[in-house]
N, C-alpha and C positions, 0 to 999 in steps of 0.2 A: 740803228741796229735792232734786230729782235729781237723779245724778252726773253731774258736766261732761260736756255734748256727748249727753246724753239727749233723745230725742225729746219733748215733751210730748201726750198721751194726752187726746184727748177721748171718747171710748168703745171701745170692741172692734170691728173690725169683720170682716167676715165676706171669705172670699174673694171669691165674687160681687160683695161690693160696693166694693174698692177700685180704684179708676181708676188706673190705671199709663202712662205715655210712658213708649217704649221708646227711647234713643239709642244708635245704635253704626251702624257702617260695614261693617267686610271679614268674612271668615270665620267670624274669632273669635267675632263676637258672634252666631252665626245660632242654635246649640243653645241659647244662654239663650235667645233672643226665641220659640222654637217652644217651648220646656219654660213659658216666662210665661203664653202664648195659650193654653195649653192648661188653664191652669190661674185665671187672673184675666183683667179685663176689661180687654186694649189699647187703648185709647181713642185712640192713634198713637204712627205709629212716624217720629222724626225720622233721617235719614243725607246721605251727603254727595252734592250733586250726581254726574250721569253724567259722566264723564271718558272722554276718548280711548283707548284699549288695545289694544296687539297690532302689529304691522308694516302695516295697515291706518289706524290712529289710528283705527277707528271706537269711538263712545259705547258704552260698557258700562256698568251700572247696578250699584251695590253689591251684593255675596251680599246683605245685609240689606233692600237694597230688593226684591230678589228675591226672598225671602222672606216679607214682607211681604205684597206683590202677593199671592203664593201663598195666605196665611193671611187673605185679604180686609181686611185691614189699611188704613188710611188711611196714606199716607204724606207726610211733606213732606221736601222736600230744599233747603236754604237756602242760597245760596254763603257768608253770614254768618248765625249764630245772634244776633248782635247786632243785627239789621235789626228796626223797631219791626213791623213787620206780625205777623213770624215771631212776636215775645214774647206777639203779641194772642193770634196762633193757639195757642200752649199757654195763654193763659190759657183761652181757650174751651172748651178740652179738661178745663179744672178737673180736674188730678191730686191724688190724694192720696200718692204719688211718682210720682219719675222715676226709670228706670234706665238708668246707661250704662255701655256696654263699648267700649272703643275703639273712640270717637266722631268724634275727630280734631278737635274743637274746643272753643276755649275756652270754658267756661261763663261767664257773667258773674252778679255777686250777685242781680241779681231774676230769675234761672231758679232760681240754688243757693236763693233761697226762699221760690219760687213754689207749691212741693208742702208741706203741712203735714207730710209725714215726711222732705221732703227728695230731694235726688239720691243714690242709692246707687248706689255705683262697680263694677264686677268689675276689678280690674287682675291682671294674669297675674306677681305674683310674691308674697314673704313680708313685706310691707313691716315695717319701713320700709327694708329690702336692695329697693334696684332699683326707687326710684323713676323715672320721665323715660318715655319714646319709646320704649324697647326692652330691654325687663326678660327678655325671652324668651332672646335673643343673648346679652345681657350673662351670664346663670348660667352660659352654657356656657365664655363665655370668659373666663370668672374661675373655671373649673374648682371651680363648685359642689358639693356633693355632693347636696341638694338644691333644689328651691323648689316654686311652687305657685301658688295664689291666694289675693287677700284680699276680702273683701269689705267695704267700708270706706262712710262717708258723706260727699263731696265736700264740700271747703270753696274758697278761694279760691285758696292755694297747690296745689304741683305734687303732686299724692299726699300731701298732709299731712294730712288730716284723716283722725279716731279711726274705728277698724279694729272691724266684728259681728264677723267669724269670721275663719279662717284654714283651707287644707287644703293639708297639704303632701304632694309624692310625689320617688322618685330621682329623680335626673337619670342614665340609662342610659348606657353606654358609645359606645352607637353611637346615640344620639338625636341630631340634627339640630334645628337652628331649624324648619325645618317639622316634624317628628315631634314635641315638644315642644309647638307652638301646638297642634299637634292635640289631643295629652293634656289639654293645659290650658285650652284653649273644654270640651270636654264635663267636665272638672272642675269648672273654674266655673259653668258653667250648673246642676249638680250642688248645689253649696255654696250657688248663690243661691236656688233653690227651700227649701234646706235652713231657708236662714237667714232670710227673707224672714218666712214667718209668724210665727218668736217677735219679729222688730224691731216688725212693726205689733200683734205682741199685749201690745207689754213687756215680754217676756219675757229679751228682750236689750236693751242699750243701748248705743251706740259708746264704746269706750276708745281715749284719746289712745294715739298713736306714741313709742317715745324715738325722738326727734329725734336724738339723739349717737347712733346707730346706723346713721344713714343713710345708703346710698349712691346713685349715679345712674347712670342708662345714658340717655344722649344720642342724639338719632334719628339713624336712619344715614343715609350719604350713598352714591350709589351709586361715591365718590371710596376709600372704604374698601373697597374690593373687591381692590385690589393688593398683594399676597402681599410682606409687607418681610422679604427673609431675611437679615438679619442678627439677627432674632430668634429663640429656638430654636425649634424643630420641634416642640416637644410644643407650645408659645404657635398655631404656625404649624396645626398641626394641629388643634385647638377651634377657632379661628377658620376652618376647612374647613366643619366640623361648623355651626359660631354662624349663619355666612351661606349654607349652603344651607335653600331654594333663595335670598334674594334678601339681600341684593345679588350674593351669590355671588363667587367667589375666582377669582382668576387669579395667573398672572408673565408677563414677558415670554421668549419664545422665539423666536431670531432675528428680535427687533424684532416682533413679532405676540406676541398672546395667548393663550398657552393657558390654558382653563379648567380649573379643580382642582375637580370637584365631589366627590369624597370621596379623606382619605388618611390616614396613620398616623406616628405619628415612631417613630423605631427610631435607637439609641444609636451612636455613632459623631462622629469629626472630621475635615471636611478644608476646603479651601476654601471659604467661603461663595461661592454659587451654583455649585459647580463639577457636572456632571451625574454621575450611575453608573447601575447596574442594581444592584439587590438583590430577591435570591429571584427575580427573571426580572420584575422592575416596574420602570418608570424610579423615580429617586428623584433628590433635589437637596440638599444639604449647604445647611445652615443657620450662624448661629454656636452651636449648640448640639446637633449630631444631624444624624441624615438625615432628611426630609418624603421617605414612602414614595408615590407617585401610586398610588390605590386607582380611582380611576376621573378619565376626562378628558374634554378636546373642546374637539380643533383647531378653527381656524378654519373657518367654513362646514361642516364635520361634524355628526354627531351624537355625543353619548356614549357613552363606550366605554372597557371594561376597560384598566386599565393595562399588562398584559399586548400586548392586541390592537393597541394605541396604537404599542407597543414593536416589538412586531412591524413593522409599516405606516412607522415614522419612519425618516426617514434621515439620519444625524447625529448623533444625540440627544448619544451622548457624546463628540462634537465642536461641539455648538451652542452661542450664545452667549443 
């Protein structure tokens, strides 16, 4: 018999002739879907309906369906993947998998196996470290030293089913949540082409996860965006880095918010919240350190140097 969680093999098949659904949403997933098209036959690409965006609310259409469109791709866009029309329309598609990259929706068991090789996953960390919503944020603010992607085969739990590959890279000093997603969509897109032909050639077979390894990162809310300083500065400052750009960081400053989009901690104690200048930056005392402001932006502003900030504020180390 195969080893657990082995695909079963009815013949070899050729690139040309494997039928692939492509699932995923934002950014992330555009360099796998144009590295897929280019290479196997898209038979469709599923994503999330158009949603309102911008101070406008007008409809924007996913990077993926944009995409898509581009790459003459069939798309559909479902408000539920669970609606019987939608399940016709991939059976009609007859895959011989599917791929998804943050997709944003629950797979239900007759999609996970409706493709004779199954759904294979890209999720953006080393599983089974950083399973859930937000595996990207989570490495920075657990001050990882690295992570990566995996390329795994969906089962019915949250990230738990058995892992093809793995590619890990640093996590840099000055990477950001955005800079981060970046490295790791063309990573994955990378590792999936890698790994894609020895899966459907048998050449690889999925191995389970230890499970007792496992951690989670929970989807973010834009409620976590509030800078809590009574935790140190070095915590205060990843969590700078974790959520730009989004949800992105603030505190209050005379009852208004200012945003913190990039800063540094630097050693030192005095009151929690209390303001200073260091090296000519505002900075704000934590309970462990000082949170250096590397860059900011006031209310109705634009962004701009901590310095320049300092310069233009009046008050700063009299504000509340």
């Amino acid at each position: 018999m195969p080893p657990s969680g082995r695909c079963a093999r009815i013949k070899p098949m050729k690139a040309s002739q494997v039928r692939i659904i492509f699932m995923g949403s934002p950014d992330f997933a555009v360099p796998a879907l144009k590295l897929l098209a280019g290479a196997y036959p898209v038979v469709g690409v599923v994503t999330q309906p158009d949603r309102p965006a911008g101070r406008g609310r007008e409809l924007q259409a996913p990077p993926v369906k944009v995409a898509a469109l581009e790459l003459g791709l069939p798309v559909l866009q479902p408000e539920k993947i669970r609606q019987p029309e939608v399940f016709q329309q991939l059976s009609d598609w007859n895959p011989d998998v599917i791929v998804v990259a943050a997709f944003g929706q629950i797979l239900r068991q007759n999609v996970l196996d409706l493709a004779p090789f199954g759904c294979i996953n890209m999720h953006a960390s080393l599983l089974p470290r950083w399973r859930g919503a937000a595996p990207i944020q989570a490495c920075i603010l657990a001050g990882d030293a690295e992570t990566g992607v995996t390329i795994m085969k969906l089962d019915a739990g949250m990230d738990t089913g058995p892992s093809l590959s793995q590619r890990a890279i640093p996590i840099e000093p000055e990477d950001t949540g955005g800079r981060l997603f970046d490295k790791l969509a063309a990573l994955g897109g990378e590792l999936l082409m890698d790994t894609l032909p020895d899966y459907l050639s048998g050449k690889i077979f999925p191995q389970p996860q230890d499970s007792s390894r496992a951690t989670y990162a929970p989807m973010l809310k834009k409620e976590d965006s509030l800078l809590d300083l009574s935790q140190p500065a070095e915590t205060l400052a990843r969590r700078v880095r974790a959520f730009n750009p989004w949800p992105g960081t603030y505190f209050l400053m005379n009852e208004l918010p200012l945003k913190v989009h990039a800063a540094h901690s630097q050693p030192g104690f005095s009151q929690a919240g209390k303001r200073s200048i260091i090296n000519g930056k505002p900075a704000i005392s934590t309970s462990d350190g000082f949170l250096v402001l590397d860059e900011v932006q006031p209310p109705g502003r634009k962004p701009m140097p901590g310095k320049a900030f300092l310069a233009g504020a009046r008050g700063w180390l009299d504000s509340k």
